[in-house]
N, C-alpha and C positions, 0 to 999 in steps of 0.2 A: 504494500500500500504506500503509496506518494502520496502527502501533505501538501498544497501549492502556497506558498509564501509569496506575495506582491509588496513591494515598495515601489510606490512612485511618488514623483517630483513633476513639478512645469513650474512653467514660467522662469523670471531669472536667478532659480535660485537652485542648490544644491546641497545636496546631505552624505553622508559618510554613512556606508553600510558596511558592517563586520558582523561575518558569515563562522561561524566555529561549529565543525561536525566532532563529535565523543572529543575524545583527547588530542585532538589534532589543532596544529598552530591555524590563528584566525588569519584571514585573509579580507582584507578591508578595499572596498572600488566607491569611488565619488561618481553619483550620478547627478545627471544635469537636467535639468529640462531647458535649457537656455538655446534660444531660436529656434523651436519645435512648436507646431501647432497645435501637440496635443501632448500631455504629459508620457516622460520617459515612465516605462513601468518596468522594473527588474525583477525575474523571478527567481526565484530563492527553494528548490525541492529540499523536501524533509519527509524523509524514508522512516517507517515504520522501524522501531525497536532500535533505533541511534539517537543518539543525545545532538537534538540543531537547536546553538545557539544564536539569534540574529538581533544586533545591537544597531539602534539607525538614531542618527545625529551627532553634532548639534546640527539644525540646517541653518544657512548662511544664502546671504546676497552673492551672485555667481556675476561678477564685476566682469569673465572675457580673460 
């Protein structure tokens, strides 16, 4: 079984998302929605019987 996890962002602005599956080192990606007409949306799978940790912020003005 897969869990679907959405983060999204628009407009000009951007947030820090940190993705950590069981014991494994986190891996952090800045999404944008800056010059898109419709909000960026990232998906995030989280598998039955593993530990998904997903931390999102601070969000911030996305200056270019």
């Amino acid at each position: 079984m897969t869990i679907s996890i959405k983060v999204s962002v628009n407009g000009n602005y951007k947030v820090p998302v940190t993705t950590k599956y069981d014991d494994n080192e986190p891996t952090t990606e800045v999404i944008s929605g800056r010059g898109l007409n419709s909000p960026f949306v990232k998906d995030i799978p989280a598998y039955h019987g593993k530990i998904t940790t997903v931390t999102v912020g601070p969000e911030e003005e996305d200056k270019g």
